[in-house]
N, C-alpha and C positions, 0 to 999 in steps of 0.2 A: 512848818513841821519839819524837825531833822528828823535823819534816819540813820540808824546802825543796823548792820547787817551779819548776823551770826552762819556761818557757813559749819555745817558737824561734818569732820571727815576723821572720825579718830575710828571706824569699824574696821576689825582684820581683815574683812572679806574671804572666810575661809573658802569658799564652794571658788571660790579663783583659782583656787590652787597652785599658789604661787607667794616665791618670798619677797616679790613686787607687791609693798602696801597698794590697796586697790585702787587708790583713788590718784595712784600715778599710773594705773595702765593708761593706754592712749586710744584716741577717740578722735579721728581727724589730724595726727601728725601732733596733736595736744592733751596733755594728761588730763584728766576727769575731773579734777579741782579745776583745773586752770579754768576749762569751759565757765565753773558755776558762778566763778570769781569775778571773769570778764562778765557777763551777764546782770552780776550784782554792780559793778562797777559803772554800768552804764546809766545806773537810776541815782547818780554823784552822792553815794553819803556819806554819813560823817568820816565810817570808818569803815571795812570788811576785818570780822573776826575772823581767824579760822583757828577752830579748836579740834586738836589733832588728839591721836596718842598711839595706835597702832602703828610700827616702824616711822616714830617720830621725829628724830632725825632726820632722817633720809630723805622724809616725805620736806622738810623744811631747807635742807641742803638743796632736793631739787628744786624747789619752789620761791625759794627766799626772796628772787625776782620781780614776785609780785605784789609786792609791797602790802602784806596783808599786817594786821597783828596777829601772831601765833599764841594761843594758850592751849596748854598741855592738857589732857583728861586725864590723871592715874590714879586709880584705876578706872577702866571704863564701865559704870555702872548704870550706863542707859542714855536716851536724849535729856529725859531731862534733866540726870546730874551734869551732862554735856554745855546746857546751855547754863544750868547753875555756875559753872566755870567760866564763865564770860560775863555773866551778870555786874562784878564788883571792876570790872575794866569799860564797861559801857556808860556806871552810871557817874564813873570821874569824869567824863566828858560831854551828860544828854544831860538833859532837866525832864521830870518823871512820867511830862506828857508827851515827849517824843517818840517813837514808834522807833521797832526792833523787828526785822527780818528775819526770818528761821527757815535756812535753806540747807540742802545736801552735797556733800564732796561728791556723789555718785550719781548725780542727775545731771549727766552733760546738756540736755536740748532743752533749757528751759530760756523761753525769750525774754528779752526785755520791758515786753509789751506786756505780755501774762503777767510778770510781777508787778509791773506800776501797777495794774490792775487790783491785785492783790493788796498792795501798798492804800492806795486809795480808797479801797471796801473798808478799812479800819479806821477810817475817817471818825472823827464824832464820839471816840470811845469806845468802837465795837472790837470786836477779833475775828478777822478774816482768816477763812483756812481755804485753801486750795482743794478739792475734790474732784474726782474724775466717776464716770462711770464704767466699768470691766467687765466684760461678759463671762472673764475665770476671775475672781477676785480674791481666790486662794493665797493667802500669805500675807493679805491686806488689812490694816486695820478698816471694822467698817463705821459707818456715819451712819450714828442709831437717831431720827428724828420722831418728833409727837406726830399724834393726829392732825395737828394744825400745819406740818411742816416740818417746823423747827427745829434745826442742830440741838440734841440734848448731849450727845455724849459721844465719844470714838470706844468701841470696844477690839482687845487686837483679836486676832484670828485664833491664836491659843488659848485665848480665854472664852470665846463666841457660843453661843448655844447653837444649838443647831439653826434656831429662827434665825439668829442673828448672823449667819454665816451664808443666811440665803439672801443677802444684802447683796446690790451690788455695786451700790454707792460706797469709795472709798477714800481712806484718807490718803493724801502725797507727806503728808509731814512739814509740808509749808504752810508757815502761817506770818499773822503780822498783827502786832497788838501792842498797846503804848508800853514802857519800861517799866513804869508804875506797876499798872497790873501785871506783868508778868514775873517781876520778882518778890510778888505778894503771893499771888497760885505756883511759882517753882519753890518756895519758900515749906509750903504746906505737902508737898509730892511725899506719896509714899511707895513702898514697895512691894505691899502684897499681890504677889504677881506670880505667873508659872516661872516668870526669870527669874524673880529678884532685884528685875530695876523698878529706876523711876523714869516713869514714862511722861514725855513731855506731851503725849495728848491727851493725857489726863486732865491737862487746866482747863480743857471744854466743859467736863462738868462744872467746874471749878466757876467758870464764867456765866453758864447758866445758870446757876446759884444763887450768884451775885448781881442776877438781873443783869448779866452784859449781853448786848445782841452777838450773836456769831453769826459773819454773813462768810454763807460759800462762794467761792469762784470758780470756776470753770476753767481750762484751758482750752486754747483754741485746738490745739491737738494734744492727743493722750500719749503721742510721745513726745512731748514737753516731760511729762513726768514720771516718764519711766527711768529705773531706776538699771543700776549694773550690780546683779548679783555672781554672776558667771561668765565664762569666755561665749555663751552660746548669747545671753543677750547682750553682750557686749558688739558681738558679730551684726547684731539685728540692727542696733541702733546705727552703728558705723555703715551701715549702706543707706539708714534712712537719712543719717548726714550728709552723704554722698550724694543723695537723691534732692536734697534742696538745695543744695551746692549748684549741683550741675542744673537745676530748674532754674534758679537767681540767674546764675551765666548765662543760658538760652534768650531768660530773656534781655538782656544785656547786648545779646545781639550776639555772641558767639554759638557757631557751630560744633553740635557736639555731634558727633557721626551713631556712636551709642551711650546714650545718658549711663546705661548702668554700668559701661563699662570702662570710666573715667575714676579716677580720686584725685584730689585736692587737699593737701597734709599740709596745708598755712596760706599765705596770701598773695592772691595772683588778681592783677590789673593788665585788664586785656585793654587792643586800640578797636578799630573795627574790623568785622570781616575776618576775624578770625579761626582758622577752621583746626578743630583736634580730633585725631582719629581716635580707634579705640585702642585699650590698655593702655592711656597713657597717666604715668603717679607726676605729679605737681607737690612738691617741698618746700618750705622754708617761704621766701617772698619768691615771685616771679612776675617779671614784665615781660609781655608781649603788646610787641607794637601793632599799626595796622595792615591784613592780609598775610599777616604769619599764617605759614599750616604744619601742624605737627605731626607726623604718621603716627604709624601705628607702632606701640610696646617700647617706648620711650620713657626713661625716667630723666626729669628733670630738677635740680634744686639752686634756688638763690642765683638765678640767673637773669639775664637782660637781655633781650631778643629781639632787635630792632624791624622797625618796617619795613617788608615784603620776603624776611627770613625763609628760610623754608627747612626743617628737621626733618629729613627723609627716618625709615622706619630703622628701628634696636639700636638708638644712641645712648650712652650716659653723660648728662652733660652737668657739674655741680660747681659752683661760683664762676661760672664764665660770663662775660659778654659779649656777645655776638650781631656786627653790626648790620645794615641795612642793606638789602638782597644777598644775604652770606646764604650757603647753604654745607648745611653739615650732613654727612652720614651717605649711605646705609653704616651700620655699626663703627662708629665712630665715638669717640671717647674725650671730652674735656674736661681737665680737671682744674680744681683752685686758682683764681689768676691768669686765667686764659682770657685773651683780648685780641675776638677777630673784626679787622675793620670789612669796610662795605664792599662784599661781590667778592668775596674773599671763599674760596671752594676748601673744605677738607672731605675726604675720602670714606672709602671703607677700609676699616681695621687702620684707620691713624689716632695718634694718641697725642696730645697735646697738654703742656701743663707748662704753669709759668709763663707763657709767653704770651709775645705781641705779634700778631700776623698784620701786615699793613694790604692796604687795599688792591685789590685784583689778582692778590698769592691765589696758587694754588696746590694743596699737597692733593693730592688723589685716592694713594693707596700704600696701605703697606707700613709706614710712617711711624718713628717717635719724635719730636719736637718739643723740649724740655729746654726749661730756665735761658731760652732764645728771643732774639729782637731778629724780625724778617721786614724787610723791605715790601716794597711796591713792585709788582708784576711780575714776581717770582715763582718759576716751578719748581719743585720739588719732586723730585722722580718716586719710582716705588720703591720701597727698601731701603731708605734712608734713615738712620735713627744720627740723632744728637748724642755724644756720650759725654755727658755733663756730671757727672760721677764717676768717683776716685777711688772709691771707698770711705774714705771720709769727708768730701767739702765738694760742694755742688759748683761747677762753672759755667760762665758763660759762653756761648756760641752769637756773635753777630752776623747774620746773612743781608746784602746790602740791597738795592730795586735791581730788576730785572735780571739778577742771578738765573743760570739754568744749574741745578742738580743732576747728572743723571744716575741712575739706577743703581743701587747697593751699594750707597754711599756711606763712610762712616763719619762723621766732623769731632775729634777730637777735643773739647773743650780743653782750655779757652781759645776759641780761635776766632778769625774774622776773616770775610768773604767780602771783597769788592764791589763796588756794582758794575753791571753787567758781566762781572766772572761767570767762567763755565768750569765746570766740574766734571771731568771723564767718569762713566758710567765704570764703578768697583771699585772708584778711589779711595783710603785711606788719607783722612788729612790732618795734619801734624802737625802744620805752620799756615801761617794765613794767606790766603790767597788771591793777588794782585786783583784788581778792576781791569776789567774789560777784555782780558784773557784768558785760553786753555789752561790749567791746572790737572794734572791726571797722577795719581801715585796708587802704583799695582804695580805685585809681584810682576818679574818679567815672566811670561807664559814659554817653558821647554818643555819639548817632547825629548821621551828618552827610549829609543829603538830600540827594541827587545825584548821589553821589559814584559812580566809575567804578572798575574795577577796569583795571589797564593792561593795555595789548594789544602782542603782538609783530607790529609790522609786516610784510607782506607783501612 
């Protein structure tokens, strides 16, 4: 059995109130399609539709990545004109008994596992639909079944009698049913409705009818299939993402100091023994090796944090790698292209960008270190910055092994530093300065006898 996979992400999301189409707000550092995309992507089918139309564009400029096929909805006259618009691109490439997936751009947490599920209940010819149970079911289509049980029909909430709004079995709007049938019952959709769409869970009566079984499924948890109508359940869901995030990692073996006060906004592979405090945001990819500990109120992105690291607490650290017993911080700063090798110290309030610190450096305090290559067992005093900018063109600064820096240094790019050069604590440096010797350039210090300090007249 192939499978095609229809993703609907063409609704404005007006209650978002925002000119971000909704199903690019983000949800774990990842927009609200992306999740449902990855999700579908993992049950390998033939193809992932995604049929857009609200901020179209946009949504496809940011997305294009994902290598979906894109069709357009215009205008958007409901799900199931939605999936009528994917129909004629699905069946150039399935044969009629293949089965069709009908998922949402706004249901980030739906697993893997739930859809094969779902995929597999429409075995045999039947049409599986996904159903939860809600103890508020307001706004839900409900699942009207016989005496006997049976799925007859979905009615939406606008249209519901009062009986049938005291249901509290609901639809999710995922289903999965061979292509055949389904472009037989989207074929016949009508519209008399409070909207004036065509409603794709209409084909349920359509397939009781027709004598088709429609078997429900279940999900393991009901937020699998909750949906993002607003920034408030947007908030709910993103901690309960947050919350299996940091449950997986526990048990993986990392230390989390407090579960809810962690995020994780893309892909982190931890070694063992790893301990994270709290507040701390995780971006992009991140490696941590074995007995790394992160303090507290840390952001980190796209970075490599070798075994026995240690990130003391309030750093920014974003594409760096940082080698094996390095330790950085309190409030310390790394930005793009930072490479510190092993037992390598940086400070509080040092900034770092571009550069190579080689192993046993240490800057402490105070510090900017820009577009530099540093040596082996190098201090660097407090108050040192690199001036690698001109105003127009970025230069180099080489500093050689066991340089000493002292204190309120300026190094002039382009310049180079010897090794074992010393540097007089206030120098100015302007040309490069020999190995293995004193280098000191500072104003000469005079006192001028008599002199007044001005006064503001009376």
């Amino acid at each position: 059995m192939r499978l095609s996979v229809v993703i609907l992400a063409a609704g404005q999301g007006k209650r978002m109130r925002s000119a971000l189409p909704k199903v690019l707000h983000r949800l774990g550092g990842k927009p609200l399609l992306e999740h449902a995309y990855r999700a579908a992507r993992d049950l390998r089918p033939e193809q992932v539709y995604v049929v857009y139309g609200h901020g179209g564009e946009q949504v496809r400029d940011a997305l294009g990545y994902l290598g979906a096929q894109w069709i357009e909805q215009d205008p958007q006259l409901g799900t199931g004109h939605a999936v009528a618009q994917a129909l004629p691109f699905i069946e150039s490439g399935m044969d009629a008994g293949d089965t069709v997936l009908v998922l949402y751009g706004d249901v980030p947490l739906m697993t893997p596992e739930t859809l094969e599920r779902v995929v597999m209940a429409s075995g045999g010819g039947c049409l599986s639909l996904l159903t939860v149970e809600l103890p508020d079911p307001s706004g839900y289509g409900r699942i009207v079944r016989n005496a006997a049980g049976h799925v007859q029909r979905i009615v939406e909430d606008r249209d519901a009698s009062q009986v049938e709004r005291a249901i509290g079995e609901v639809n999710t709007g995922m289903m999965a049913v061979s292509a055949s049938h389904l472009k037989r019952w989207v074929a016949r959709l009508e519209n008399q409705n409070a909207q004036g769409e065509y409603y794709l869970t209409d084909v349920i009566a359509m397939a009781v009818a027709d004598g088709i079984a429609v078997e429900p499924v279940s999900p393991a948890s009901v937020f699998e299939v909750m949906g993002v109508n607003d920034r408030v359940q947007l908030a709910e869901l993103e901690r309960r993402y947050q919350r299996c995030q940091a449950e997986q990692l526990m048990r993986q073996g990392v230390t989390l100091l407090d579960p809810a006060r962690f995020d994780l906004r893309g892909e982190l592979q931890t070694g063992q023994d790893v301990v994270i405090d709290v507040n701390v945001v995780l971006e992009g990819r991140v490696r941590l090796g074995d007995r790394v500990t992160i303090g507290p109120n840390n952001w980190i992105r796209d970075a490599d944090i070798g075994d026995d690291a240690s990130i003391l607490p309030n750093c920014v650290i974003e594409g760096a790698e940082i080698g094996r017993g390095a330790r950085v911080g309190p409030f310390s700063r790394l930005r793009p292209e930072t490479r510190l090798a092993e037992e390598v110290h940086i400070g509080n309030f040092v900034e770092v960008k571009k550069s190579g610190v080689m192993s046993g450096t240490k800057i402490n305090h105070l510090s900017y270190i820009g577009d530099t290559e540093v040596g082996r067992d190098t201090n660097i005093g407090a108050g040192t910055i690199t001036c690698n900018y001109d105003g127009a063109n970025k230069h180099k600064t080489v500093i050689g092994d066991r340089v000493f820096i002292g204190s309120d240094t300026q190094l002039i790019a382009p310049v180079k530093i010897g090794d074992g050069a010393t540097i007089g604590a206030g120098t100015t440096l302007t040309r490069d300065a020999p190995p293995g010797q004193l280098t000191v350039g500072r104003a000469r210090q005079t006192t001028i006898a008599g002199w007044e300090r001005p006064k503001k007249k009376r």
